[in-house]
mmCIF file of the C-alpha atoms, coordinates in Angstrom:
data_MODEL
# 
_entry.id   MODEL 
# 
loop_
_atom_site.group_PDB 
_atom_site.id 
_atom_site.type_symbol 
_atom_site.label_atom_id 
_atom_site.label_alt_id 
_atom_site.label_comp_id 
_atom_site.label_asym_id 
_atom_site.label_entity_id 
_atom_site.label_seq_id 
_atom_site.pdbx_PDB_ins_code 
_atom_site.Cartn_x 
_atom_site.Cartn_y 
_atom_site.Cartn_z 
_atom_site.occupancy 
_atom_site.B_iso_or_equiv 
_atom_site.pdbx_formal_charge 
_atom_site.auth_seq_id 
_atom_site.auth_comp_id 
_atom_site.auth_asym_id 
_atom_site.auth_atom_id 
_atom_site.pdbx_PDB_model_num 
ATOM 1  C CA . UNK A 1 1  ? 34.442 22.323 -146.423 1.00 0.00 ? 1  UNK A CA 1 
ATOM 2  C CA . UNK A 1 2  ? 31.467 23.067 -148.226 1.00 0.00 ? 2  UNK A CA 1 
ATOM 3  C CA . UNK A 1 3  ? 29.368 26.479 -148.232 1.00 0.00 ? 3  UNK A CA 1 
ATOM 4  C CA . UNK A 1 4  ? 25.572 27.210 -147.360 1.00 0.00 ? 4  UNK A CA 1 
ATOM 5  C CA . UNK A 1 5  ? 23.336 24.913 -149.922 1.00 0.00 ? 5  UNK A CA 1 
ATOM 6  C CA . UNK A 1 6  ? 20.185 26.579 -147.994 1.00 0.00 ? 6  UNK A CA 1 
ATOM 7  C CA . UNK A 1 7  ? 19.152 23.339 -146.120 1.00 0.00 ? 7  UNK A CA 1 
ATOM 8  C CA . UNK A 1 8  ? 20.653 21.043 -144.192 1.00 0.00 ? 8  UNK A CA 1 
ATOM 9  C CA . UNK A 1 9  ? 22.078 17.650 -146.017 1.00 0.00 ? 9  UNK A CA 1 
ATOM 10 C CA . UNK A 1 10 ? 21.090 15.589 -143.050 1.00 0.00 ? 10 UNK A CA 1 
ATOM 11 C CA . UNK A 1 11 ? 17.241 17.040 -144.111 1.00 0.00 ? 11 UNK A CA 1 
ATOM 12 C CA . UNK A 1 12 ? 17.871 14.484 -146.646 1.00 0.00 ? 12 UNK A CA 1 
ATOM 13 C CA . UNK A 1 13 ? 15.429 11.049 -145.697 1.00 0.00 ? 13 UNK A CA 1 
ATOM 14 C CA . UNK A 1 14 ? 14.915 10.186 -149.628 1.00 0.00 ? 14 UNK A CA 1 
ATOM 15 C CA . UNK A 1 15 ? 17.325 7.375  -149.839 1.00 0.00 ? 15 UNK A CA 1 
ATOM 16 C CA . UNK A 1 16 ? 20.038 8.113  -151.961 1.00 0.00 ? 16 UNK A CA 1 
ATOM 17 C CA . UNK A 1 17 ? 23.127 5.910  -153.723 1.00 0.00 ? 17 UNK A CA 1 
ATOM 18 C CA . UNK A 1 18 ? 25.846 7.706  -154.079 1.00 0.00 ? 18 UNK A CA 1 
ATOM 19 C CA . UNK A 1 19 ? 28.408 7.014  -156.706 1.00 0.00 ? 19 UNK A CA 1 
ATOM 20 C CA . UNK A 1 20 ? 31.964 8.686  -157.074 1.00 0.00 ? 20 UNK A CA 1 
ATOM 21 C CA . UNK A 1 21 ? 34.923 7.557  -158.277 1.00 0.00 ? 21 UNK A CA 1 
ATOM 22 C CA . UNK A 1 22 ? 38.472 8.187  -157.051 1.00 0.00 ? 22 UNK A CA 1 
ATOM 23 C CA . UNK A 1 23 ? 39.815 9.840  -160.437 1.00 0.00 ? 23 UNK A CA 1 
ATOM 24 C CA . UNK A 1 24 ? 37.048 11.720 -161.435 1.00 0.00 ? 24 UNK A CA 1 
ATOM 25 C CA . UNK A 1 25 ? 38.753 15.108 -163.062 1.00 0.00 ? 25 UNK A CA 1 
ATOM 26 C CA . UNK A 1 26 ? 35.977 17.846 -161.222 1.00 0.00 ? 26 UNK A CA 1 
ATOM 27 C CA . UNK A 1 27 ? 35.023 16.538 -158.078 1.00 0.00 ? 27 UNK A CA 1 
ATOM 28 C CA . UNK A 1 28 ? 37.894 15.389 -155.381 1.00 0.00 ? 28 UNK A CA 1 
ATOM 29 C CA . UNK A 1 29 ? 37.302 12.318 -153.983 1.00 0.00 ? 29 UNK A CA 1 
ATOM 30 C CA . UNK A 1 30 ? 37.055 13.317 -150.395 1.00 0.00 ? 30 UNK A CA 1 
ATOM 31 C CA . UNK A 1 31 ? 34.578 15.556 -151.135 1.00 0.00 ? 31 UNK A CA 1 
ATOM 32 C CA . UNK A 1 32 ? 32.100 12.543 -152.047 1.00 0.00 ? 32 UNK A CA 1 
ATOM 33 C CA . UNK A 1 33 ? 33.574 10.442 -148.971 1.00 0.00 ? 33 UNK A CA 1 
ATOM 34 C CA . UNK A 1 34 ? 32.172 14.152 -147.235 1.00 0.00 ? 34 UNK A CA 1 
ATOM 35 C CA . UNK A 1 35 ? 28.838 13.674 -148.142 1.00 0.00 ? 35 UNK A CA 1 
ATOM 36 C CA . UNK A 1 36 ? 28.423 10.450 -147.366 1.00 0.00 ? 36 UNK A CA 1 
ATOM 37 C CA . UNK A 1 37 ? 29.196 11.128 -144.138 1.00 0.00 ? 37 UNK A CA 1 
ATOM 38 C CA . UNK A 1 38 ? 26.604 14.021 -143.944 1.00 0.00 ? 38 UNK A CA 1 
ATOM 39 C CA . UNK A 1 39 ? 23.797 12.299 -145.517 1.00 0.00 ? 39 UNK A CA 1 
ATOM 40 C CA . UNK A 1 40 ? 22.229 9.695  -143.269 1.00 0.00 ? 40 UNK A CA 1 
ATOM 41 C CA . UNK A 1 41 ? 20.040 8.593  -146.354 1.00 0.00 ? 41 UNK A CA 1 
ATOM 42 C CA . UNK A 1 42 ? 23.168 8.191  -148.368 1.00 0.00 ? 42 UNK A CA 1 
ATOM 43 C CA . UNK A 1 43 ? 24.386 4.632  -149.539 1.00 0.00 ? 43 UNK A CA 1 
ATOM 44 C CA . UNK A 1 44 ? 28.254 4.705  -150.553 1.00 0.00 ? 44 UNK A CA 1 
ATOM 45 C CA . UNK A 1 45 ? 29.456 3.084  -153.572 1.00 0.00 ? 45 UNK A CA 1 
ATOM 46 C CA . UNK A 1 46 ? 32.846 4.812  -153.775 1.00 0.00 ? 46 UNK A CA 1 
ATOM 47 C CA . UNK A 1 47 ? 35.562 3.181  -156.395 1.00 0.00 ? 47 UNK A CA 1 
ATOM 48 C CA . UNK A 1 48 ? 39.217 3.753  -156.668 1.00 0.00 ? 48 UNK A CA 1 
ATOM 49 C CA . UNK A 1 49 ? 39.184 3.238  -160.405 1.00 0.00 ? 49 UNK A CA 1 
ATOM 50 C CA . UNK A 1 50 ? 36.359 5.240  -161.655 1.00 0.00 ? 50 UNK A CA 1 
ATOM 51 C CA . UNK A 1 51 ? 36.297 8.631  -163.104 1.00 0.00 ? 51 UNK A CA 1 
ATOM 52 C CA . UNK A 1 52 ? 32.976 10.767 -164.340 1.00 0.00 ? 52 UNK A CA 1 
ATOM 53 C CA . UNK A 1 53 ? 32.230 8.627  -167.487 1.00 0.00 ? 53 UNK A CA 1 
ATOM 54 C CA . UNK A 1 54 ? 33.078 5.268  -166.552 1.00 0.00 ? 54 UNK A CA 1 
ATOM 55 C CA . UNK A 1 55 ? 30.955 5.837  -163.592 1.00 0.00 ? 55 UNK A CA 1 
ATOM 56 C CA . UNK A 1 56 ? 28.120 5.122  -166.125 1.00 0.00 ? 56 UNK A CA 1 
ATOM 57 C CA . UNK A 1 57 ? 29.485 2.796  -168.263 1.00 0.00 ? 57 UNK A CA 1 
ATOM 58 C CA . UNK A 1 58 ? 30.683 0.411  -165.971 1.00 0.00 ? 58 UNK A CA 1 
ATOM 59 C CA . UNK A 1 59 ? 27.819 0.351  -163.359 1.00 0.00 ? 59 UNK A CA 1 
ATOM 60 C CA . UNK A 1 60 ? 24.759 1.070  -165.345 1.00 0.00 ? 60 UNK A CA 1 
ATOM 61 C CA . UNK A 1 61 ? 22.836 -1.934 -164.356 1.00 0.00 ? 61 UNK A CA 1 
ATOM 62 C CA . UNK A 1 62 ? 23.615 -1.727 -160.424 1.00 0.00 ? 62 UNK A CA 1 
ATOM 63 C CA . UNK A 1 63 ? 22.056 1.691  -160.667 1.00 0.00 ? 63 UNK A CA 1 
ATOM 64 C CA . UNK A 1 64 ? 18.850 0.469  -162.047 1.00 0.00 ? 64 UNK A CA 1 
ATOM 65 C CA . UNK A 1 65 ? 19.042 -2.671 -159.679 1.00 0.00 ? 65 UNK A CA 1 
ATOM 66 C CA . UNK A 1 66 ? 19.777 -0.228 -156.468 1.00 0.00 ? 66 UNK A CA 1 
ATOM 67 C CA . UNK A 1 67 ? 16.380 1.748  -157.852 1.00 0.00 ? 67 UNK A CA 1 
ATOM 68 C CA . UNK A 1 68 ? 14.066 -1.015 -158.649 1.00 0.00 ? 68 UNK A CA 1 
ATOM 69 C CA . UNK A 1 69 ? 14.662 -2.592 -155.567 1.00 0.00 ? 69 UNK A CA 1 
ATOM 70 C CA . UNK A 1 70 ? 13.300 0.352  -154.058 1.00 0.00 ? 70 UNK A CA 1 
ATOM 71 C CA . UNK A 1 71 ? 10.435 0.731  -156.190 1.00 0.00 ? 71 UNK A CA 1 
ATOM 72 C CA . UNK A 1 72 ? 9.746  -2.678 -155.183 1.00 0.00 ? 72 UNK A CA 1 
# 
């Protein structure tokens, strides 16, 4: 599905939240549902009725709360 990024995404131990909604206009959904899958570090949050800038709008604060918890 995806071409050589030059390491491997299950490399990836950093934990990571990933965010993607199903109507974003650039990126298809399944390719974030892809990732997810490949990075063992990755936590989903995956919406049906998000697209790129609503994404921000929308869940702003669970972003910081997903980080400071971790910085905790």
């Amino acid at each position: 599905m995806i071409g050589p990024r030059g390491f491997e995404l299950s490399a990836i131990c950093t934990p990571v939240l990933f965010r993607h909604g199903r109507h974003h206009p650039f990126v298809p959904f399944a390719y974030g549902e892809w990732l997810v899958l490949h990075i063992d570090a990755a936590e989903a949050a995956l919406t049906d009725d998000d697209e790129h800038l609503t994404l921000t709008a929308r869940h702003l604060d669970e972003v910081d709360d997903w980080l400071l918890a971790r910085l905790r």
